[in-house]
C-alpha positions in Angstrom: 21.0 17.0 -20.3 22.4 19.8 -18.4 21.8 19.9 -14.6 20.8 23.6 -14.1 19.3 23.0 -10.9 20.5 21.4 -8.1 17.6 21.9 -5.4 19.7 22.8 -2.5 20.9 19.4 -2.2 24.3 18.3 -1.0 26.4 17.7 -3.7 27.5 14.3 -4.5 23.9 12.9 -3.1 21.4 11.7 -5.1 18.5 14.0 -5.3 16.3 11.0 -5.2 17.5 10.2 -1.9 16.0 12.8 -0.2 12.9 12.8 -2.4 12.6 9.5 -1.0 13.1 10.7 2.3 10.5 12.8 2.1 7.5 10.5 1.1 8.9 7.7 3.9 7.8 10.0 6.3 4.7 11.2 4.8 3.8 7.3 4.4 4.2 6.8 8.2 2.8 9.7 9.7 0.0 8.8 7.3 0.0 5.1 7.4 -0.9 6.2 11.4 -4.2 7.2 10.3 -5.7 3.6 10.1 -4.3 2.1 13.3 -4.2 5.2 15.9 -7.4 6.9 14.6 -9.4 4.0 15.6 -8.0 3.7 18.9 -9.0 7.6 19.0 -12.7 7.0 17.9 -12.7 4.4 20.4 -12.3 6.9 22.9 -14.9 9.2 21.4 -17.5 6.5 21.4 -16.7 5.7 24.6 -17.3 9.1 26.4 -20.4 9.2 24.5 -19.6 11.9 21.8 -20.0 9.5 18.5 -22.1 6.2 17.8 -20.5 2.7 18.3 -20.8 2.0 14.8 -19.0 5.1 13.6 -15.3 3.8 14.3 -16.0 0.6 11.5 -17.8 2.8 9.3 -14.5 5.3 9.2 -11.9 2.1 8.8 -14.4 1.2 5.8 -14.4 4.8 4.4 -10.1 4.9 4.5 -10.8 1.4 1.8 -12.9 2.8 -0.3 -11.6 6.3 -0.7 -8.4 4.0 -2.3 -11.3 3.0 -4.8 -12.8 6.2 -5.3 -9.5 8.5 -5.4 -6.8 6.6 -6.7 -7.2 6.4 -10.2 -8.1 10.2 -10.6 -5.0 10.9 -8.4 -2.7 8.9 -10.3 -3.3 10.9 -13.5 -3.2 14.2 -11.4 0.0 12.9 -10.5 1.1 11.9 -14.0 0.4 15.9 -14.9 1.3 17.6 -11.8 4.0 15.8 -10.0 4.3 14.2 -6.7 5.4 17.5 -4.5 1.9 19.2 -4.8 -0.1 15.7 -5.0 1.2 14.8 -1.7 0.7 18.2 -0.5 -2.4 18.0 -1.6 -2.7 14.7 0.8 -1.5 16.8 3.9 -3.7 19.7 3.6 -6.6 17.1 3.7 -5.2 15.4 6.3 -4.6 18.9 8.0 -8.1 20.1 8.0 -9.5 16.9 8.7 -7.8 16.5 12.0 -8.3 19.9 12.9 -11.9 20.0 13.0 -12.0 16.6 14.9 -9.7 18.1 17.3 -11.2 21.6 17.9 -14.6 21.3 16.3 -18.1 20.0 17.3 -17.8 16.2 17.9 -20.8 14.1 16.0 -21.3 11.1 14.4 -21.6 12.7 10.8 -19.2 15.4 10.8 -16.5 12.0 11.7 -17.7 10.4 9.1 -17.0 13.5 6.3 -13.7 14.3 7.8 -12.7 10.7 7.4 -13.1 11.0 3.8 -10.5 13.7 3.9 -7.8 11.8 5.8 -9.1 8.8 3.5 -7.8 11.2 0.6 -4.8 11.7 2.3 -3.9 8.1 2.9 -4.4 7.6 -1.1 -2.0 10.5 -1.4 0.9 9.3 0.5 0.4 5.3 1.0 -1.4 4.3 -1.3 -0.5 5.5 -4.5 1.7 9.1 -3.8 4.7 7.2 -1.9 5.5 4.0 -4.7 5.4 6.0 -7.6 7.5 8.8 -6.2 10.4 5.7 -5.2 9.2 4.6 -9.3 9.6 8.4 -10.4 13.2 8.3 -8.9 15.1 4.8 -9.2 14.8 2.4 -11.7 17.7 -0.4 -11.4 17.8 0.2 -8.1 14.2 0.6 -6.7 14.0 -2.4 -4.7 14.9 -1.2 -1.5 13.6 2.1 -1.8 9.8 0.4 -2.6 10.4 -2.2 -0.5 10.9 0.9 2.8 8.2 3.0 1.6 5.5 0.3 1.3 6.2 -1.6 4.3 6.5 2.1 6.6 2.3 2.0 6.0 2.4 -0.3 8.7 4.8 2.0 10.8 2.6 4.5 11.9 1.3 2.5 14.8 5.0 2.9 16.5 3.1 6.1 18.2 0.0 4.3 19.7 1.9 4.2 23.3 2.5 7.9 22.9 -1.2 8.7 21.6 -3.0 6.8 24.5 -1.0 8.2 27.3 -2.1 11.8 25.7 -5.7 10.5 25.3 -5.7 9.3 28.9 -4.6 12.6 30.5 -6.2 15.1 28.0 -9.0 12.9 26.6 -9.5 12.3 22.6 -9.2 15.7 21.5 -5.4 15.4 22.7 -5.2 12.6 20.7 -6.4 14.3 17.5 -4.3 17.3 17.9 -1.2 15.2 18.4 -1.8 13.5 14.9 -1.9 16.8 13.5 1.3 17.9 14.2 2.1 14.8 12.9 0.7 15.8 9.5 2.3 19.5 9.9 5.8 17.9 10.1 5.3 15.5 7.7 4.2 18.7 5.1 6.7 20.4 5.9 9.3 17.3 4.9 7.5 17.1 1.4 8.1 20.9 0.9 11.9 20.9 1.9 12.3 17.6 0.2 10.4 16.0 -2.4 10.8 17.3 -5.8 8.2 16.7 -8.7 10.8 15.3 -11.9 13.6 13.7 -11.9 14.5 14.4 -15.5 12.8 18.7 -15.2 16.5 19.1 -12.8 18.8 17.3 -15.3 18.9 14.3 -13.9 18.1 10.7 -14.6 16.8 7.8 -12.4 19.1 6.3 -10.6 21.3 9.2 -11.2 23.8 10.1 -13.3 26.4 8.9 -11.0 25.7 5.7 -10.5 24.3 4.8 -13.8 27.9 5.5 -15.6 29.9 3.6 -12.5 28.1 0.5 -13.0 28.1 1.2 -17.3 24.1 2.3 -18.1 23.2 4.4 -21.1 22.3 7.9 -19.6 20.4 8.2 -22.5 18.1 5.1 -23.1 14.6 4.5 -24.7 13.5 5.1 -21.3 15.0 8.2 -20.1 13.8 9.3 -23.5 10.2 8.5 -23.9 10.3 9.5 -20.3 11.4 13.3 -20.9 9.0 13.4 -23.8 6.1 12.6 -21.8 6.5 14.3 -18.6 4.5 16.6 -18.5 1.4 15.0 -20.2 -1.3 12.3 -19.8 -0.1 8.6 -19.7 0.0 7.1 -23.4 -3.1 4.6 -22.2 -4.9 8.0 -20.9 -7.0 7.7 -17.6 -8.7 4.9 -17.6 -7.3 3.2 -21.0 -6.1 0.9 -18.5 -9.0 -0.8 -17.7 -9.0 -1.9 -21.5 -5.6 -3.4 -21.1 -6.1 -7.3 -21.0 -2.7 -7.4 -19.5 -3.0 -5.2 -16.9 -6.7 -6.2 -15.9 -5.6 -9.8 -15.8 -2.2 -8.4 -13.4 -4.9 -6.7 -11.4 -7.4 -9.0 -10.7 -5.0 -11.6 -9.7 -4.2 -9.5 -6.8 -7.3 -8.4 -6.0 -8.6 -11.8 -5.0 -5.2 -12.5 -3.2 -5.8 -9.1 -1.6 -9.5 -10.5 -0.8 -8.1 -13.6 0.0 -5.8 -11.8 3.0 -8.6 -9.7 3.8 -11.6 -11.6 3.6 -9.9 -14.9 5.9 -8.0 -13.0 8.4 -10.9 -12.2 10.3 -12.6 -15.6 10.4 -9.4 -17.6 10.9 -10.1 -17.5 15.0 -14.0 -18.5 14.6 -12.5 -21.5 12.5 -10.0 -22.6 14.6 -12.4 -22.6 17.6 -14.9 -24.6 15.6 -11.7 -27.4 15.3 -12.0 -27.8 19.4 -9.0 -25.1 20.2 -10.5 -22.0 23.2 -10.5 -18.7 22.0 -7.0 -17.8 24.3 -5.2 -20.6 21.8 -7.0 -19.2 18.7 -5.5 -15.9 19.3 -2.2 -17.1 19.9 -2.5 -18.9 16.6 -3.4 -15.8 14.8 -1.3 -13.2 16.8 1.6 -13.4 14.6 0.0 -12.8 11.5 0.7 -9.2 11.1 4.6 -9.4 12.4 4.4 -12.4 9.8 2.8 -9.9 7.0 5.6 -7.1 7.5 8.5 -9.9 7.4 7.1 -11.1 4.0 7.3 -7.3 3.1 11.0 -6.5 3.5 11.5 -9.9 1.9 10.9 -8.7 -1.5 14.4 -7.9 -2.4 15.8 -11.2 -1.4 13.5 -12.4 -3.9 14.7 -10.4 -6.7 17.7 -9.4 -6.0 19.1 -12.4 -4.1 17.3 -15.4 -5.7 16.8 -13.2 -9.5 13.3 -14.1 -9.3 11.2 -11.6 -11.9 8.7 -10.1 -10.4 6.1 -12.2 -12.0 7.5 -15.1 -10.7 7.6 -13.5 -7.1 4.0 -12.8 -7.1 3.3 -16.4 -8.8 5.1 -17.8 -5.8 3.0 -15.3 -3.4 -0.1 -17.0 -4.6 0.9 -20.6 -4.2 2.0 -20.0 -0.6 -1.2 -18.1 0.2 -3.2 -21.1 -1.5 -0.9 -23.8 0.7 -1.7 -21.6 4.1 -5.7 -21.6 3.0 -5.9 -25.6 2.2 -4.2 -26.1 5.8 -6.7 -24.0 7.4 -9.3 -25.9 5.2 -8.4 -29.4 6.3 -5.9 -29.8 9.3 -7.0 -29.8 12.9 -3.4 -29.5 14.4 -2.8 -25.9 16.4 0.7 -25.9 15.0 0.0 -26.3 11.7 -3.2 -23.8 11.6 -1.0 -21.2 13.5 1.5 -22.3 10.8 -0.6 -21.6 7.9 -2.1 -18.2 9.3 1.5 -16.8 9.9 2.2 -18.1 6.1 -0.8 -16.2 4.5 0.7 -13.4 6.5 4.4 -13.5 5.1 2.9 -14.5 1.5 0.3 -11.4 1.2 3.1 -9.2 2.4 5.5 -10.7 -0.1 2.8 -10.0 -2.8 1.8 -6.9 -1.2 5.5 -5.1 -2.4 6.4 -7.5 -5.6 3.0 -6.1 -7.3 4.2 -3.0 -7.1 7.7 -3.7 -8.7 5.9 -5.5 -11.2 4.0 -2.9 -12.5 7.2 -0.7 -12.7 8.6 -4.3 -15.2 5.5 -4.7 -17.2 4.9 -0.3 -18.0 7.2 2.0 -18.6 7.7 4.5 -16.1 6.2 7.6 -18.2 3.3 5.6 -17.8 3.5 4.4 -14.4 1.8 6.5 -12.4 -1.4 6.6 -14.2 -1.1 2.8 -14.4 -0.8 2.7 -10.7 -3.2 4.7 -9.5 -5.9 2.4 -11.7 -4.2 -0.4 -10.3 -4.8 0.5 -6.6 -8.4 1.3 -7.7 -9.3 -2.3 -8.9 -6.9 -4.4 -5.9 -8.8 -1.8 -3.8 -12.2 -3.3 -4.4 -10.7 -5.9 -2.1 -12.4 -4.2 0.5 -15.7 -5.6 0.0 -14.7 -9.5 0.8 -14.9 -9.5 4.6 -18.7 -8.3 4.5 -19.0 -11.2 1.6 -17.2 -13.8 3.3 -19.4 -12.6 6.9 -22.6 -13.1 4.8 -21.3 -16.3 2.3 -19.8 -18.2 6.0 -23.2 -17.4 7.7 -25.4 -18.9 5.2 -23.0 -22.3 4.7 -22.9 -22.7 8.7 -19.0 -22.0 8.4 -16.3 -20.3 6.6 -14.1 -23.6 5.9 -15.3 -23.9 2.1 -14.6 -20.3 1.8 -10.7 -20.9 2.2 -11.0 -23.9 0.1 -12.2 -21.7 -2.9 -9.7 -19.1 -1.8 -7.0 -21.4 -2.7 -8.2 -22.8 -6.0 -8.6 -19.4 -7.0 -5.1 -18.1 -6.1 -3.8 -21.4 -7.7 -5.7 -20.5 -10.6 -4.4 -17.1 -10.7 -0.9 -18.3 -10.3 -1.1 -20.0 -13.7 -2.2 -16.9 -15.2 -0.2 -14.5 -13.6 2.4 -15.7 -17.0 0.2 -14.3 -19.4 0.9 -11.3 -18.1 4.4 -11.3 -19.1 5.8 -8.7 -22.0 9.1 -8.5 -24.2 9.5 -5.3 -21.3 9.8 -7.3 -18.4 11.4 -9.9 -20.0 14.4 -7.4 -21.1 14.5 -6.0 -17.6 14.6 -9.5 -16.5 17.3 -10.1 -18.1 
């Protein structure tokens, strides 16, 4: 293949470099969204201008836009590419914060604009940022997926800078601040991102590096790749849902997903039920998120370091997730229940990255994005367990059972998490 366009990159760089670039930075000025728009509503339902239930109905409308959008994006994606799908994120996430910053403020117009920056998180964290690092790297993807899934979490780095501009200009500030967040972050995607890898003569990876280290510029892959760019995944929109292999991948981290989800919030009710004050329950729990983004940089230690196939890594994810739930279940030591909250923290995050390289082991990557963007539908529907668990805990008189059956299920799920294995992965294993 001839490279008849170079993008108005420096030479000698791989393209996908600064593709890559670009989505980071859409993933954390979006990934913002969930941490520093609530402490915004707080505001607004504190000087009176929205209800008090408005700011949990919003963080429940980001979870199940990712059920509603995600699939239908990731085949827009599959036919489009990722410059104008992301795009297509930050023009949501453009209008919506500009009619909460300058608009009338109400309890239902929130609401609607939060399905628009709900949108715009699918765009860019959800499913737009991972299968752009997919679109671009294959040997080599680790660290790139590893960086643009754990930068989700990133966004909160402005919260110091958002409250001092809602304490001095009052919410509105606060809204207008995130969108010139989202301006800057669309104008990255436009100067950076690029839809194809293979449409400017190139190949993941890059050419470069592929010959230095002795891989076939023209594999099955790069191939069946080319052929298919600019159609429909071979499985089609939702064919995916009728692939055993992927539906049993899927469900496996949905209820580790629900697991995380569904426990997280009950953990300090549970360890005050053991005898512990609320002050030492919270210290107990505190670490858990520090805990979840350690487990999420991990992932290329795993692979890389140790050779662990992805399946493996996400079999491993489960048991550590189960061990953390049965110590929460049985022991009444603080150590050991701040222990086991910390290590369903570090295994979810673990999890959280190695599912996403182990869709990129077990589909080809002409495929990929379709296959994602059903994926993060179904894991998705993980957004419904902390209302279940709330309701399930209330009727037992406690939620201790509940992480008892979280375990057996993830131990369960562990087991089959093999049968998901193909003669693909296996090669790439290899």
């Amino acid at each position: 293949m001839e490279n008849t366009n170079n993008q108005n990159t420096p030479r000698g760089i791989f393209p996908g470099w600064w593709a890559f670039i670009g989505g980071l930075l859409a993933v954390i000025f979006h990934g913002a969204i969930s941490s520093i728009g609530g402490y915004i509503l707080g505001a607004m339902v504190l000087d009176g201008d929205i209800g008090s239930t408005i700011p949990g109905y919003c963080s429940s409308i980001i979870s199940l836009c990712s059920v509603l959008f995600a699939a239908p994006f990731g085949a827009f994606l599959q036919k489009r590419g990722h410059r104008w799908g992301l795009l297509m994120g930050e023009i949501a996430a453009i209008i919506g914060f500009a009619v909460l910053a300058f608009g009338p403020s109400n309890s239902a117009l929130t609401i609607a604009m939060y399905f628009l920056l709900g949108f715009s998180v699918v765009a860019a964290c959800k499913v737009g940022g991972p299968s752009l690092v997919n679109c671009w790297f294959q040997k080599r993807k680790e660290l790139p997926m590893t960086l643009v899934i754990a930068a989700g979490s990133l966004g909160s780095i402005f919260s110091g800078i958002v409250a001092s501009i809602v304490e001095k200009n009052g919410w509105r500030g606060g809204w207008v601040f995130m969108l010139g967040l989202t301006v800057v972050s669309a104008v990255c995607v436009i100067l950076l991102v690029r839809d194809k890898v293979h449409g400017i003569g190139e190949v993941r990876d890059g050419k470069a590096w592929r010959l230095s280290h002795g891989i076939d510029l023209d594999d099955a892959d790069v191939k069946k790749a080319v052929k298919g760019e600019a159609g429909e995944s071979s499985e089609g929109r939702w064919g995916m849902l009728k692939n055993p292999r992927f539906m049993l991948f899927s469900l496996a981290c949905l209820f580790r997903m629900g697991a995380y989800a569904g426990s997280m919030g009950y953990v300090t009710l549970i360890i005050v039920s053991k005898g512990f004050t609320k002050e030492q329950a919270a210290l107990a729990v505190g670490s858990v998120a520090l805990a979840s983004v350690v487990g999420r940089l991990s992932a290329p230690v795993w692979t890389k370091v140790l050779k662990l196939s992805g399946i493996n890594v996400n079999r491993i994810s489960n048991i550590l997730m189960a061990i953390g739930a049965l110590i929460i279940f049985g022991s009444s030591n603080l150590s050991l229940l701040s222990f086991a909250a910390m290590l369903i923290g570090f295994s979810y995050g673990m999890g959280y990255v190695s599912q996403t390289l182990t869709l990129s082991e077990l589909f080809p990557e002409y495929d990929f994005t379709t296959v994602f963007g059903a994926f993060t539908t179904v894991v998705n529907v993980a957004f419904i367990f902390p209302t279940a668990v709330g309701v399930i805990g209330a009727a037992l008189g406690g939620y201790g059972e509940i992480y008892l059956a979280f375990a057996i299920v993830n131990i369960i799920f562990a087991v089959l998490f093999g049968f998901c294995k193909n003669k693909k992965s296996s090669e790439q294993t290899a």
